[in-house]
N, C-alpha and C positions, 0 to 999 in steps of 0.2 A: 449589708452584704460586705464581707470584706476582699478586699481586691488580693491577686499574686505577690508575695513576697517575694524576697530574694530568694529562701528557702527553697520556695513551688519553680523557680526559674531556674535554679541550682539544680534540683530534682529531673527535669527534663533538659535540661544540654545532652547529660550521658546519653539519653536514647535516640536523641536529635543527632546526635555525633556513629550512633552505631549505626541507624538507618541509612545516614550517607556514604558510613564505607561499606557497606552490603549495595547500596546503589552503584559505588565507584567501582566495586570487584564486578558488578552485573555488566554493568556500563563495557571493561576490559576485557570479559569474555567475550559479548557478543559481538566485540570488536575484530578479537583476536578470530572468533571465527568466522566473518566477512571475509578477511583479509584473508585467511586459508581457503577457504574457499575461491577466491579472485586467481588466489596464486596458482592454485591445482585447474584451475582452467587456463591462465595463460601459459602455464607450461604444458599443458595437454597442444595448444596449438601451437606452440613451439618446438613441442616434438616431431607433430604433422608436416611443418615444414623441412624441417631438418630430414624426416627422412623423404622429403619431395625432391629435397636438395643432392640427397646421396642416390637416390635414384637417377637423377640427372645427369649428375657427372659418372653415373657407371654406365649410361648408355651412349655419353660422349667419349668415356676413356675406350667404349666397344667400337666405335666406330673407326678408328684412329690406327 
């Protein structure tokens, strides 16, 4: 039986190298949309407060 040459080793780098950047581009979406998602929530309760905030002080500038 003959064993993998240089040739056979030569032959799969290419595929070995494409696999990993279709991995790395997966990898950075599913990243990117974690991240949007985290973000679209904390600014969702950040708005919440904000307008907690402006509710506040327009029933302290009424009092006054």
């Amino acid at each position: 039986m003959e064993s993998v040459g240089v040739g056979g080793i030569m032959m799969i780098i290419p595929l070995l190298i494409m696999i990993a950047i279709y991995v790395f581009v997966i990898y950075v979406l599913v990243s990117v949309l974690r991240f949007m998602k985290k973000k679209s929530e904390l600014d969702q309760a950040r708005n919440e407060k904000l307008d907690k905030l402006i509710q506040v002080l327009e029933a302290n500038s009424g009092k006054e």
